[in-house]
N, C-alpha and C positions, 0 to 999 in steps of 0.2 A: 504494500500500500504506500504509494508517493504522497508528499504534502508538498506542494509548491512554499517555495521561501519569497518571504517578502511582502509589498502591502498590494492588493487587489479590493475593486469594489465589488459589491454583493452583486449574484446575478438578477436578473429580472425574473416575474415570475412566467412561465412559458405559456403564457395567452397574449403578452405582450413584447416578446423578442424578437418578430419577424415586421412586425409594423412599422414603417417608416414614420418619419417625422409628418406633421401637419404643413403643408404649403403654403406659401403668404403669396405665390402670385394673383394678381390678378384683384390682390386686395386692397384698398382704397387706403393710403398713410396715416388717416386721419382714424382707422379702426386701429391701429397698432399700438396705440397708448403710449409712445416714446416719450422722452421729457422734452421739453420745447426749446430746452435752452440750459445753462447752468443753474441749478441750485443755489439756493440764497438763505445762507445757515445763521440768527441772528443768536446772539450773546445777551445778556442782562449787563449792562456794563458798572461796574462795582463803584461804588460812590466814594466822594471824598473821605465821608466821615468812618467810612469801613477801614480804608487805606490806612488813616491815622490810628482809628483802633487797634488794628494790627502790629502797626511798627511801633507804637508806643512800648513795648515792650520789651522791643530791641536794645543791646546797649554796648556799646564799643567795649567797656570793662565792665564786664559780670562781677558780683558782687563775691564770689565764689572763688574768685582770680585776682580778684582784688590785691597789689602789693600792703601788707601793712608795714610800718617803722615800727617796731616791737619800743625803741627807747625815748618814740615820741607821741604815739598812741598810748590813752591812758585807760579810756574808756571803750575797749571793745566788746565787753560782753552788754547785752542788751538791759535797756532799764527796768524793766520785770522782769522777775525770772520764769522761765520758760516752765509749765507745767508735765510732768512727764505722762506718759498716754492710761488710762486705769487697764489696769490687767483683767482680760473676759473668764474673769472667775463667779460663782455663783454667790451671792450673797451672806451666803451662809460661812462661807471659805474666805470671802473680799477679806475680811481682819486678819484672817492672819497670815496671810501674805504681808514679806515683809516690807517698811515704810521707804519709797524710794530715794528719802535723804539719807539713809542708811546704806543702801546698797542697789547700783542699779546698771544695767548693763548699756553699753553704748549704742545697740540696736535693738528696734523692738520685731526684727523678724530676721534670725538667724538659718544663714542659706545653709543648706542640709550636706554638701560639699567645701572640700578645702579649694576645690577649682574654683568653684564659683564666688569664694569667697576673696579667692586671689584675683577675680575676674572683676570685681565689686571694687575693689580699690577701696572699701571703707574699714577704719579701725573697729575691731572686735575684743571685747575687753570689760572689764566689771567694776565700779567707783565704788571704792568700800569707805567710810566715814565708821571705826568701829568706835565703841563710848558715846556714841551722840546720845543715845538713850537712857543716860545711867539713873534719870530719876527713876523709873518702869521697868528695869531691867531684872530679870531672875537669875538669882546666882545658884548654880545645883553644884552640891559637895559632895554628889555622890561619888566612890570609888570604882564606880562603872561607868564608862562610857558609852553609851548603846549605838553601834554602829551598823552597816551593813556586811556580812561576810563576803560579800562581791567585790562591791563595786567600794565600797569605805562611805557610805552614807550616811551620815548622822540623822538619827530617827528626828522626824518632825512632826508639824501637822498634816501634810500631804500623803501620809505614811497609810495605811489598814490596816484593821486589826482581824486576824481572821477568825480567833478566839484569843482569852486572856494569856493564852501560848505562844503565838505564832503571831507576825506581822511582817506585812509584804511591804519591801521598797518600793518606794514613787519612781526610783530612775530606772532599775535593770528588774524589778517584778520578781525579786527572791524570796522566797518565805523564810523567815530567820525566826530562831528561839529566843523568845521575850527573859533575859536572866533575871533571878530569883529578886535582885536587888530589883530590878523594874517595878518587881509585882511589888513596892510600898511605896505610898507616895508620903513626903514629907511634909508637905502643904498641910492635908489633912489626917495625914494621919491614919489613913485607912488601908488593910488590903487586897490586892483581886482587882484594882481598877487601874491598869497601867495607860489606858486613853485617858487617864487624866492629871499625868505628867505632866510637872512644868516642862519638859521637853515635846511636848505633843500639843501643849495648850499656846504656846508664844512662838511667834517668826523669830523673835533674836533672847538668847540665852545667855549667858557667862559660864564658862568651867571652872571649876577649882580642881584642876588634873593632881591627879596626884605624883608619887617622885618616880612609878613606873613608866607615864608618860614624857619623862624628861632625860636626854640623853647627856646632860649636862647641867650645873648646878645655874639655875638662873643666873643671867649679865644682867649691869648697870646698864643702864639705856643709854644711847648715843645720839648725839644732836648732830645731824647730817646739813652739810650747807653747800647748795647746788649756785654756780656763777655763772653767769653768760662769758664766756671768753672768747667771743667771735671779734674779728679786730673793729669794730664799728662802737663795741662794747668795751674794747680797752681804751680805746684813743677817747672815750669820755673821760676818765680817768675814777670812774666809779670801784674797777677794782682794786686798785691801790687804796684808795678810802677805807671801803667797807672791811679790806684784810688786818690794817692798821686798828681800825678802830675793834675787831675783835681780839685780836692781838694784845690789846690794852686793856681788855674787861675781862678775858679768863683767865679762871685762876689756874696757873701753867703748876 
C-alpha cells in the first residue's frame, strides 16, 4: 500500500469531476459583479486628546532608572510608609500569622524555579526586625525544642494535630511524635492539651535553649560599623571624620 508524500487537495466528490467550469460568454459585464474600481478603506482617525493620553506616560528617565547621588539625596524612601499586601488566610488563622514589621519577605509571589527567579532579576530574601515585640512576646523555658524530624521545623500555629500524639508539618507533611514535655502546658497548667502551646498559640516566641543547644559558651555582642568607601564617598572626607571621632569614644 503507497501513500503519496507531501501536500494535495481533497478530491471532488464523483458527480462532480467530469463537469466543466460555467461559461461567461456571451454574458453581458454588467451580470459579472466585478468591482468598478479600487476600494476605499476609511480609518476612524485618532484625536488629539487620545494622542496626548497616551504619550503622557512616556518618559525619557523612568523612575526605575533613575540615577540617584546616595551622598546628596536624603529623602528617598516615600512619605508614608508603604503598607504590605494582607496575606489570603482565613480569618480564623489572619492573627497568627506573623506581624509584617517583624518579618517579611521581599516578594509577595515567589517563582517556583531558581531559572525563573534568575530570569526575574528581583531580590528574594526575608527582613527580620527580631525584639520588636518584647512587650507580647512569650518566653518558653522548656528543655525541649519541638521541631520537625524532616525538614527542622519548628512546630507553630500552621502545624495539625492528628491526635494528642502525633502532629503533621505545615512545610514537608510528616507526622512526628508530640514529646512527653509537649503534653504540659505551662501557661495553664494542665495536661493532654498540646494545641495549646504557647508555641502553637503565637506567630513569634522566644527560646530559652538550653546549654545542649549551644556549641559554644555565649559571646559578648559586637557593634559592626558598615562605611561607604567608594571614592565619591572618601573625597567628602566623611571617613576620616567619622573613624577619628570613634577612635576617640571607645574604650580601647
Amino acid at each position: 500500500m503507497s501513500r503519496s508524500v507531501g501536500y494535495s487537495y481533497p478530491s471532488l466528490p464523483p458527480g462532480y469531476q467530469n463537469i466543466p467550469p460555467p461559461s461567461t460568454t456571451g454574458m453581458p459585464l454588467s451580470s459579472l459583479n466585478y468591482p468598478s474600481g479600487p476600494q476605499a478603506f476609511t480609518q476612524t482617525p485618532l484625536g488629539a486628546n487620545h494622542l496626548t493620553a497616551s504619550m503622557s506616560g512616556l518618559s525619557l528617565h523612568p523612575e526605575g532608572l533613575r540615577v540617584i547621588n546616595l551622598l546628596q539625596e536624603r529623602n528617598m524612601l516615600p512619605s508614608t510608609p508603604l503598607k504590605p499586601p494582607v496575606p489570603n488566610l482565613h480569618e480564623d488563622i489572619q492573627k497568627l500569622n506573623c506581624n509584617p514589621e517583624l518579618f517579611r519577605c521581599t516578594l509577595t509571589s515567589i517563582p517556583q524555579t531558581q531559572a525563573l527567579l534568575n530570569k526575574a532579576k528581583l531580590p528574594l530574601g526575608l527582613l527580620l526586625h527580631p525584639f520588636k515585640d518584647l512587650v507580647q512576646l512569650p518566653v518558653v523555658t522548656s528543655s525541649t525544642i519541638v521541631r520537625c524530624r524532616s525538614c527542622r521545623t519548628y512546630i507553630n500555629p500552621f502545624v495539625s494535630f492528628l491526635d494528642q500524639r502525633r502532629w503533621k508539618c505545615n512545610l514537608c507533611y510528616r507526622v512526628n511524635d508530640v514529646p512527653e514535655e509537649f503534653m504540659y502546658n505551662p501557661l495553664t497548667r494542665v495536661y493532654g492539651e498540646p494545641h495549646r502551646r504557647p508555641e502553637v498559640q503565637n506567630a513569634t516566641i522566644e527560646f530559652m535553649a538550653p546549654s545542649e543547644y549551644m556549641l559554644r559558651p555565649p559571646q559578648p555582642p559586637v557593634y559592626l560599623f558598615v562605611f561607604d568607601v567608594s571614592h565619591n564617598a572618601v573625597e567628602t572626607g566623611y571617613l576620616n571624620s567619622v573613624c577619628q571621632s570613634l577612635l576617640d569614644n571607645l574604650d580601647l
